[in-house]
N, CA, C and O atoms as a GROMACS GRO file, in nm:
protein
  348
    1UNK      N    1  -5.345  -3.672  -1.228
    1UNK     CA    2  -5.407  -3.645  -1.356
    1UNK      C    3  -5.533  -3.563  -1.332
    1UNK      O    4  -5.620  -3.602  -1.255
    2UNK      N    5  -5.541  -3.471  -1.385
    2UNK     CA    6  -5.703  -3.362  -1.398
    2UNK      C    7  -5.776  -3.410  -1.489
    2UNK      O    8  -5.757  -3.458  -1.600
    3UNK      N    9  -5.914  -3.377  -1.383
    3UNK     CA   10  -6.050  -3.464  -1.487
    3UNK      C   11  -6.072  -3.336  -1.564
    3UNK      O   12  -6.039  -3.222  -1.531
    4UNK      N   13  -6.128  -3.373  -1.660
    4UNK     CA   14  -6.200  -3.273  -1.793
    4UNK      C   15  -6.354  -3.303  -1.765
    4UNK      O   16  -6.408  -3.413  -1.776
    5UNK      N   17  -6.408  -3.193  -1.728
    5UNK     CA   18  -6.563  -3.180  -1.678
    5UNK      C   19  -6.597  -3.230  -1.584
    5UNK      O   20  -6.714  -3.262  -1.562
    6UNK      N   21  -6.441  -3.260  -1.460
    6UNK     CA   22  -6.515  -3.294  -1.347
    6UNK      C   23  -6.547  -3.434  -1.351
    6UNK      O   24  -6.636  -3.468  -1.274
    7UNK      N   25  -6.490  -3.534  -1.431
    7UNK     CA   26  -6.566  -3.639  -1.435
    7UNK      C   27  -6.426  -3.767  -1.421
    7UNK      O   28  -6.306  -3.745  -1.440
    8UNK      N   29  -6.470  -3.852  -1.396
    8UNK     CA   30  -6.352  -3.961  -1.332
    8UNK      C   31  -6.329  -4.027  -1.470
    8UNK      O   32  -6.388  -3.989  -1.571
    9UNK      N   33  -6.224  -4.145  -1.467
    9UNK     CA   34  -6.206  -4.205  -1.583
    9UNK      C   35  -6.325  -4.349  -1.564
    9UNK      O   36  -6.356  -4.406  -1.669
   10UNK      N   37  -6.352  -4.372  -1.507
   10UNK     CA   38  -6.452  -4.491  -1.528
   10UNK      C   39  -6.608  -4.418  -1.572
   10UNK      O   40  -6.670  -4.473  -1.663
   11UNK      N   41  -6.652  -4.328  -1.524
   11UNK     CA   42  -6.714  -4.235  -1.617
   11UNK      C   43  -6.714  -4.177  -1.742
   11UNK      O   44  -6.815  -4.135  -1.799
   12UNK      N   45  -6.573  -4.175  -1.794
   12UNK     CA   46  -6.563  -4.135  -1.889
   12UNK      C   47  -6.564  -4.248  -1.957
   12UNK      O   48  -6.594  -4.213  -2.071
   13UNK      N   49  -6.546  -4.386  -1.956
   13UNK     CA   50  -6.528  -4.490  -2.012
   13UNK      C   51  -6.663  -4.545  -2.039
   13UNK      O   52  -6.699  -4.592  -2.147
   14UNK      N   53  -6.750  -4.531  -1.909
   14UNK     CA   54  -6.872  -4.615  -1.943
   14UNK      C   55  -6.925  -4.506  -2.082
   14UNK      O   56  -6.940  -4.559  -2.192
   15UNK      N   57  -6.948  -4.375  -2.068
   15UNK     CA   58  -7.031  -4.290  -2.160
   15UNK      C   59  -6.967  -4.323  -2.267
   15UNK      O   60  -7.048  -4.355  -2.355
   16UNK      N   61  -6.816  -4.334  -2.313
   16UNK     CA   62  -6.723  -4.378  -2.439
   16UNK      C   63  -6.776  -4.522  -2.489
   16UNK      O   64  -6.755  -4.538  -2.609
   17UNK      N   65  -6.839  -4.629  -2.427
   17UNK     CA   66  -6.896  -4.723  -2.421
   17UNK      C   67  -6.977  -4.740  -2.495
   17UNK      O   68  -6.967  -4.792  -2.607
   18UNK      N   69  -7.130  -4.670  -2.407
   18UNK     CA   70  -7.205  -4.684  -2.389
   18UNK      C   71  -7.244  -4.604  -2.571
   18UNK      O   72  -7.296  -4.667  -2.663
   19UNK      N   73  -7.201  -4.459  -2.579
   19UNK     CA   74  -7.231  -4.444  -2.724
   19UNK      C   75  -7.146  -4.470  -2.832
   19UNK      O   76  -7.196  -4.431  -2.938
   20UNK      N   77  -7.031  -4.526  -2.845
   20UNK     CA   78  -6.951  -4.576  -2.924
   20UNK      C   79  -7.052  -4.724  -2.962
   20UNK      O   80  -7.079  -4.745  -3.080
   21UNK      N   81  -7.085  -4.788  -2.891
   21UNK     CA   82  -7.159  -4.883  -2.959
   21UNK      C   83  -7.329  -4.890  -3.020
   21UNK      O   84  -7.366  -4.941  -3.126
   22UNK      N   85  -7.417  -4.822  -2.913
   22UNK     CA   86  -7.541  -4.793  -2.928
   22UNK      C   87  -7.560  -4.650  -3.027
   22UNK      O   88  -7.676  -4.630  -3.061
   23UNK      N   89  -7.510  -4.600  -3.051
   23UNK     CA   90  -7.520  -4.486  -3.144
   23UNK      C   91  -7.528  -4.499  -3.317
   23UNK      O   92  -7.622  -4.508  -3.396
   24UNK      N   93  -7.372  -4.496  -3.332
   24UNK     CA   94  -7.346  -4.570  -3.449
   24UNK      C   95  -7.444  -4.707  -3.490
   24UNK      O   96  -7.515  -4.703  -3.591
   25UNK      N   97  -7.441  -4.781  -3.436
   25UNK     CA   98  -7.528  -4.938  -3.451
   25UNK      C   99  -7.652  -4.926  -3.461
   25UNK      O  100  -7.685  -5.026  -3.525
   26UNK      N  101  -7.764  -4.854  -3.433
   26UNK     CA  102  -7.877  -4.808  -3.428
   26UNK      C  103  -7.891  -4.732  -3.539
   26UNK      O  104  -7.964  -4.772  -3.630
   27UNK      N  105  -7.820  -4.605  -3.548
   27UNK     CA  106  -7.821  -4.496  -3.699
   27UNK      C  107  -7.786  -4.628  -3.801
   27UNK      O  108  -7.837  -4.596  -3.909
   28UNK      N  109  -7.728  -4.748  -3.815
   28UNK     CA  110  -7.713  -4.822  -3.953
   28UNK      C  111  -7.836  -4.887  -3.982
   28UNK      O  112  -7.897  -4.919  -4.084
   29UNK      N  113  -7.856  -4.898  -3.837
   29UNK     CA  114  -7.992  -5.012  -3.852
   29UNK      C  115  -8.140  -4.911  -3.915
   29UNK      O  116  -8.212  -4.937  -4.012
   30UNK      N  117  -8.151  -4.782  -3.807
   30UNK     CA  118  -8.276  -4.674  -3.851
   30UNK      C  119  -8.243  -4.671  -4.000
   30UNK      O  120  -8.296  -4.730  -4.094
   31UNK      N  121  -8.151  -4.596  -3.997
   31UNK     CA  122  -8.113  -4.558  -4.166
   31UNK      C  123  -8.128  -4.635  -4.286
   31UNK      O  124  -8.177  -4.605  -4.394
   32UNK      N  125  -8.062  -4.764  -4.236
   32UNK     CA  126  -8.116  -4.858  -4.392
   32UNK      C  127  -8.263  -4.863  -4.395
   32UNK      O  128  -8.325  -4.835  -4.498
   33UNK      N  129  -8.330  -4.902  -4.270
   33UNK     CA  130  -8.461  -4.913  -4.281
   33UNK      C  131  -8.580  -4.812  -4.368
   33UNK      O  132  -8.666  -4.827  -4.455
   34UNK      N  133  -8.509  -4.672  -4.264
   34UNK     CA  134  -8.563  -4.550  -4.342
   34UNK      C  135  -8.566  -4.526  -4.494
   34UNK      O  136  -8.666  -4.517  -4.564
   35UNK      N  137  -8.412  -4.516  -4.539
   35UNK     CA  138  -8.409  -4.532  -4.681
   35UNK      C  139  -8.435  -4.659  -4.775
   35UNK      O  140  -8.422  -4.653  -4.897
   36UNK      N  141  -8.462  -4.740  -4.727
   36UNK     CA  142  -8.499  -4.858  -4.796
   36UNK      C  143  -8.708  -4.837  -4.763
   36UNK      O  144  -8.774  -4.915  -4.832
   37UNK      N  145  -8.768  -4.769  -4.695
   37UNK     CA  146  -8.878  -4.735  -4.687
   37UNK      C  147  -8.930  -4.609  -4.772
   37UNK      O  148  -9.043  -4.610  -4.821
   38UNK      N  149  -8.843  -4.503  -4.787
   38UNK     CA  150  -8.870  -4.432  -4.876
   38UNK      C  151  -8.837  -4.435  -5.047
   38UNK      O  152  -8.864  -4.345  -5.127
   39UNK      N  153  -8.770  -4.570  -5.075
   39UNK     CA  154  -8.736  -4.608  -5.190
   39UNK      C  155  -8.600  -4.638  -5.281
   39UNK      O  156  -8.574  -4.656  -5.400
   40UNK      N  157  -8.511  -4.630  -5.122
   40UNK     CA  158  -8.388  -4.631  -5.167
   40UNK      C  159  -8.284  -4.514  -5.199
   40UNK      O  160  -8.328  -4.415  -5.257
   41UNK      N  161  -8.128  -4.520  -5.160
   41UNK     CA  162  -8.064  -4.425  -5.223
   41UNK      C  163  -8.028  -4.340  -5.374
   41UNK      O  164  -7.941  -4.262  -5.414
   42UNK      N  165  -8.147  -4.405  -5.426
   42UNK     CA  166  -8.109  -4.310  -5.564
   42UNK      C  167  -8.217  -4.251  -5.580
   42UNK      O  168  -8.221  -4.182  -5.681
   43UNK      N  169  -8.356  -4.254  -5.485
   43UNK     CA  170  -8.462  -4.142  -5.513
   43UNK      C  171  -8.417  -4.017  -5.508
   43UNK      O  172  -8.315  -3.958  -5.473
   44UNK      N  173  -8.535  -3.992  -5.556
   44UNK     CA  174  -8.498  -3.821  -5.486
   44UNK      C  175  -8.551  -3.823  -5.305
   44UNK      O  176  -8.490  -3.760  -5.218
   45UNK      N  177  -8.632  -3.880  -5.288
   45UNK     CA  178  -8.686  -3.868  -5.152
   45UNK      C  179  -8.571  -3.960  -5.024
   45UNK      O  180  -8.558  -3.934  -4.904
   46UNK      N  181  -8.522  -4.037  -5.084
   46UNK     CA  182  -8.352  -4.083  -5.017
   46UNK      C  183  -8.251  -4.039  -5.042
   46UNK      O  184  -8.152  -4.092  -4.992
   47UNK      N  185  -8.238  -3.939  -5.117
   47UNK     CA  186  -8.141  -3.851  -5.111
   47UNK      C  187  -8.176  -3.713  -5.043
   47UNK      O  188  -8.090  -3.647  -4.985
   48UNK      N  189  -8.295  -3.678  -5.053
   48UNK     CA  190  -8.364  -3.612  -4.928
   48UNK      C  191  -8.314  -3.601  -4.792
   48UNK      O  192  -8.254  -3.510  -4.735
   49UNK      N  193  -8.357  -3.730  -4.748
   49UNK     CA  194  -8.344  -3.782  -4.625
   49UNK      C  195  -8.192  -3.780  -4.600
   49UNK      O  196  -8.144  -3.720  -4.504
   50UNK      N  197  -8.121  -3.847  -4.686
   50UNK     CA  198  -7.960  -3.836  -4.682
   50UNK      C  199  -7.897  -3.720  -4.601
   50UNK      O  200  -7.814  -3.722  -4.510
   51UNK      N  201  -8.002  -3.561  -4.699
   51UNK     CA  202  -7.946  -3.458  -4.677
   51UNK      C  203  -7.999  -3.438  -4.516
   51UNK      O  204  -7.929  -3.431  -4.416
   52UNK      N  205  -8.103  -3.433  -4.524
   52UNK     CA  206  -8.150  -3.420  -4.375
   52UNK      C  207  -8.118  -3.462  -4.264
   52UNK      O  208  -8.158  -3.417  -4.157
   53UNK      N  209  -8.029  -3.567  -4.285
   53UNK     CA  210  -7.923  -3.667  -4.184
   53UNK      C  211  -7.828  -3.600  -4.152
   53UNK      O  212  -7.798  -3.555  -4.042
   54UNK      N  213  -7.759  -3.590  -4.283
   54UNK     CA  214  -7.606  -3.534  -4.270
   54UNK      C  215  -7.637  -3.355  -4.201
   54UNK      O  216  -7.536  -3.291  -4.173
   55UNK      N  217  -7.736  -3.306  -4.186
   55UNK     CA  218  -7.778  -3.176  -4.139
   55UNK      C  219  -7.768  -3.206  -4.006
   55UNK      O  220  -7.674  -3.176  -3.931
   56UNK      N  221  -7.881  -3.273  -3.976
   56UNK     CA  222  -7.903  -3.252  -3.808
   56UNK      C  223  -7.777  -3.343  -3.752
   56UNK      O  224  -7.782  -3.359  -3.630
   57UNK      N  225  -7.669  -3.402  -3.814
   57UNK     CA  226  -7.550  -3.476  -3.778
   57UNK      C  227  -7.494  -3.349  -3.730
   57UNK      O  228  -7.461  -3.328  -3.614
   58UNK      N  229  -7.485  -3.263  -3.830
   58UNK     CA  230  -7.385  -3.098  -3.827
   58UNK      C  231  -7.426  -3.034  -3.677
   58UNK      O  232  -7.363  -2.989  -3.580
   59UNK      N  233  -7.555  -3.052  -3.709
   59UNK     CA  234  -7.657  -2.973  -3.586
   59UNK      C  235  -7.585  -3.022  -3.454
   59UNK      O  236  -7.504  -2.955  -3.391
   60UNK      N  237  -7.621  -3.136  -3.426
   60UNK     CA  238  -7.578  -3.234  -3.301
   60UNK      C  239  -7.405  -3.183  -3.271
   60UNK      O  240  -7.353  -3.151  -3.164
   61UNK      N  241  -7.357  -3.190  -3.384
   61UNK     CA  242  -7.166  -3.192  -3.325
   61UNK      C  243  -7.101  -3.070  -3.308
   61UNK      O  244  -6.987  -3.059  -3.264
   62UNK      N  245  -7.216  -2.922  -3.362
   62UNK     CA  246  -7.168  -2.780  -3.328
   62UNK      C  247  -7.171  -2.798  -3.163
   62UNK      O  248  -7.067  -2.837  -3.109
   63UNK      N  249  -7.257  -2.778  -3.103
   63UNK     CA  250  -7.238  -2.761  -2.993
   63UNK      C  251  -7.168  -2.838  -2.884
   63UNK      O  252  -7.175  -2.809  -2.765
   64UNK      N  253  -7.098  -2.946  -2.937
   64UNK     CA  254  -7.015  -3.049  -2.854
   64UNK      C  255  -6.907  -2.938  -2.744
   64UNK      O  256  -6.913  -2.926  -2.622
   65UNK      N  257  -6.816  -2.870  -2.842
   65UNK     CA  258  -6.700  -2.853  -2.765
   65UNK      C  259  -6.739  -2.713  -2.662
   65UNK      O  260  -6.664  -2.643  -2.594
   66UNK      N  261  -6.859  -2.708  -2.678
   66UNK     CA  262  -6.906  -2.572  -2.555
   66UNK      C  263  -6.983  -2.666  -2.475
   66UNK      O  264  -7.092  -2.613  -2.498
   67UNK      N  265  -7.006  -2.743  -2.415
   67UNK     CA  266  -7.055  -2.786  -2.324
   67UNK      C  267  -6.941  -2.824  -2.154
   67UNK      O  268  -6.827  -2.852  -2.117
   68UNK      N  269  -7.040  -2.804  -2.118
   68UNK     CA  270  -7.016  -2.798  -1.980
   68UNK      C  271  -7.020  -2.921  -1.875
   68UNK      O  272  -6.945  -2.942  -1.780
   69UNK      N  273  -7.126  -2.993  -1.920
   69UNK     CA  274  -7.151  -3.122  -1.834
   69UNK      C  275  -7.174  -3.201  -1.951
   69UNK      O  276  -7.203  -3.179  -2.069
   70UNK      N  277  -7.141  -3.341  -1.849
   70UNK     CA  278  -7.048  -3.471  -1.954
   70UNK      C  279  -7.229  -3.505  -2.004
   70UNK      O  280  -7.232  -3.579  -2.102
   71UNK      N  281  -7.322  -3.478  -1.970
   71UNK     CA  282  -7.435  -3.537  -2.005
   71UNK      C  283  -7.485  -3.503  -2.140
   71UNK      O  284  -7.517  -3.564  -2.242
   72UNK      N  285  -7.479  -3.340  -2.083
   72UNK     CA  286  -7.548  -3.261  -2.260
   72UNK      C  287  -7.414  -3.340  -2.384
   72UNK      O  288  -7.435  -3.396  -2.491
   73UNK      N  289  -7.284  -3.314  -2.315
   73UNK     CA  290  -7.201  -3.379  -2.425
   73UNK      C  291  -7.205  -3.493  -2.448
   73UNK      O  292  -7.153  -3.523  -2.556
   74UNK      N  293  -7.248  -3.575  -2.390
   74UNK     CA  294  -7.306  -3.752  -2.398
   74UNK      C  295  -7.427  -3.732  -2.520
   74UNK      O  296  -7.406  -3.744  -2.641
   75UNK      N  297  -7.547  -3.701  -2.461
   75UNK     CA  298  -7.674  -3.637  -2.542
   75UNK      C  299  -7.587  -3.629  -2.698
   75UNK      O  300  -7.542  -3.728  -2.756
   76UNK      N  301  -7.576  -3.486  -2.748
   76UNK     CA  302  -7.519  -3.470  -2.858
   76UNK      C  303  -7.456  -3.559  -2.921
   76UNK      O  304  -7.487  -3.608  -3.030
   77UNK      N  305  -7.340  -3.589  -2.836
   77UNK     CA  306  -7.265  -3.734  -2.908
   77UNK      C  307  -7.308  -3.814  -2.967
   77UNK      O  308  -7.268  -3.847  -3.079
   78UNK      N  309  -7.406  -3.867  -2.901
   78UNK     CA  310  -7.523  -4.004  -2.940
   78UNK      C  311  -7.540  -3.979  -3.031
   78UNK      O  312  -7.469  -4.016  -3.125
   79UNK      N  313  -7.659  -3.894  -3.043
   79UNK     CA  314  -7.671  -3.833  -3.193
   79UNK      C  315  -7.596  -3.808  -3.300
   79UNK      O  316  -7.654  -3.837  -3.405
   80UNK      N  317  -7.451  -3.750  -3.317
   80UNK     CA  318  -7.409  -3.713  -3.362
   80UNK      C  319  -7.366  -3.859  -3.483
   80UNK      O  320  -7.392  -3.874  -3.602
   81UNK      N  321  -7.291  -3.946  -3.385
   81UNK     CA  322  -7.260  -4.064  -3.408
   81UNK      C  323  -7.414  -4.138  -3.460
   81UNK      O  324  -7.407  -4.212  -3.559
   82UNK      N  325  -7.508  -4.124  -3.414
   82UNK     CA  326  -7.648  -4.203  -3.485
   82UNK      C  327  -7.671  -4.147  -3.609
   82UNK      O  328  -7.734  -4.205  -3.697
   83UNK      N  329  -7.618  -4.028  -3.622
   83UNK     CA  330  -7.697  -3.945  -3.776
   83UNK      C  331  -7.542  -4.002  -3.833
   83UNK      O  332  -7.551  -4.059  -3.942
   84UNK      N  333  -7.422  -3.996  -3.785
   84UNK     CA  334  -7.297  -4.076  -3.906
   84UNK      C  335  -7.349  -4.163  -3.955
   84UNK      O  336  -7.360  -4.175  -4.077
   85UNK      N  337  -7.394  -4.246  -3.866
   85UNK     CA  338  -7.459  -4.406  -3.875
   85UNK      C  339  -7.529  -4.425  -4.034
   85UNK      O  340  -7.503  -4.471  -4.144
   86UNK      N  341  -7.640  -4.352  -3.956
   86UNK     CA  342  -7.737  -4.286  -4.032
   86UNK      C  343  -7.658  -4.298  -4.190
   86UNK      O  344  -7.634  -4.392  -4.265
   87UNK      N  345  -7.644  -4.220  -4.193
   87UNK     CA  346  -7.567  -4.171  -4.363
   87UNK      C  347  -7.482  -4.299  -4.377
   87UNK      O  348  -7.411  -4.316  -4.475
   0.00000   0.00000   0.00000
């Protein structure tokens, strides 16, 4: 079997892990907090923020499939999955 970026399957498992749970789970937790600090989802200033989420979410997941090393694509991921959260 050929690795994709050079990287083994127990590597690929811990990083599948590691942000499949801490990513997502964190963006629900920041996010309610955030929008429940700026006044909730029906302000204008939480729907603001909404938008600003779902942006830098976009931001984070363009550059996924050009990367080169499993790290920057780890990096991004996180994020990507924390700003889903997020929203």
């Amino acid at each position: 079997m050929m690795a994709v970026l050079g990287v083994n399957a127990d590597t690929a498992a811990f990083y599948f892990v590691l942000l499949s749970f801490t990513g997502p789970i964190l963006g629900v937790i920041v996010g309610g907090l955030m929008t429940s600090w700026v006044g909730g989802y029906n302000t204008t200033k939480g729907q603001l923020l909404q938008c600003l989420a779902g942006v830098l979410a976009v931001v984070f997941g363009l550059p996924i499939p050009f990367c080169n090393d499993i790290h920057y694509m780890a990096f991004y991921m996180w994020f990507l999955l924390f700003f889903g959260g997020f929203l």
